[in-house]
C-alpha positions, 0 to 999 in steps of 0.5 A: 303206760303202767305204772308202779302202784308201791312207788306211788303209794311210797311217795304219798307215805314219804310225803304225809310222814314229813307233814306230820312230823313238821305239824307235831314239832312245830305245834307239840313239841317246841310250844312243850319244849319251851312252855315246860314250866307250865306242866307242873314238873319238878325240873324246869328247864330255862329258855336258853336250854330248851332252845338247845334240846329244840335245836337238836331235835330239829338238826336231827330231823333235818337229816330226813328232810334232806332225803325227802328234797332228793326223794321229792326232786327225783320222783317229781323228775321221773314223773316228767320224763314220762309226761305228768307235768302238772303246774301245781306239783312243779310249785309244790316240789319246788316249795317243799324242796328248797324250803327243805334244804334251805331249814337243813343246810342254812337255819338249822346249822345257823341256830347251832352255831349260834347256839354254840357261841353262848346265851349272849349269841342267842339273845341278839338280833341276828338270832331273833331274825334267823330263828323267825326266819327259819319259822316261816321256812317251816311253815313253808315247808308244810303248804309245800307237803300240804299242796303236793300231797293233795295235788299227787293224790288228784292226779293218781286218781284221774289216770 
């Protein structure tokens, strides 16, 4: 069966796009968000500030990763209607798909709500476990992409 080669390749953009941006807020931006006192700037910005800007450029990159866990499921679904079942790319889709919703619609409004409530509510304990949680999600998320990525692009090269 022929297939389209633009959905294919669309599919690996998507999924390498989400990868490097998961590596470069996680290993750039949030150690230059939080560690900004170190660059040698005039204006420093306190923990609890960088927190906020951290939250917002995670809140915002929670809106691609909604499209990419609906993305992820209806392409992976298709793939099985026609008879591509693989069990590496199950488990890899089901990783990057809930890891995904999970940091959108559970940590991320979690950490913003918290945030909201003051300094107090971000120094707690329950925000320590939520943040620490909402980490090991990312990293999570990123074997997810990582796996799936490799294992699509084996399987596009054995047909």
């Amino acid at each position: 069966m022929r297939r389209n080669i633009y959905l294919d390749f669309s599919y690996l953009l998507v999924l390498s796009a989400t990868l490097g941006g998961v590596l470069v807020l996680g290993t750039l931006v949030a150690p230059v968000v939080f560690h900004n006192s170190s660059l040698g700037m005039e204006v420093f910005v306190d923990k609890h500030n960088a927190g906020i800007m951290m939250a917002e450029i995670f809140h915002r990159f929670s809106y691609w990763l909604y499209f990419v866990s609906f993305y992820v499921l209806a392409y992976e679904l298709y793939m099985y209607k026609i008879g591509q079942r693989d069990t590496y790319v199950f488990v890899g889709a089901t990783l990057v798909s809930f890891s995904a919703l999970m940091f959108s619609a559970v940590y991320a409004p979690k950490i913003l709500s918290m945030q909201s409530l003051g300094r107090e509510a971000t120094q707690s304990d329950t925000f320590l476990s939520v943040h620490m949680a909402s980490e090991i999600d990312f990293k999570i998320l990123a074997v997810g992409l990582l796996l799936l990525f490799i294992r699509r692009l084996m399987l596009m090269r054995t047909r």
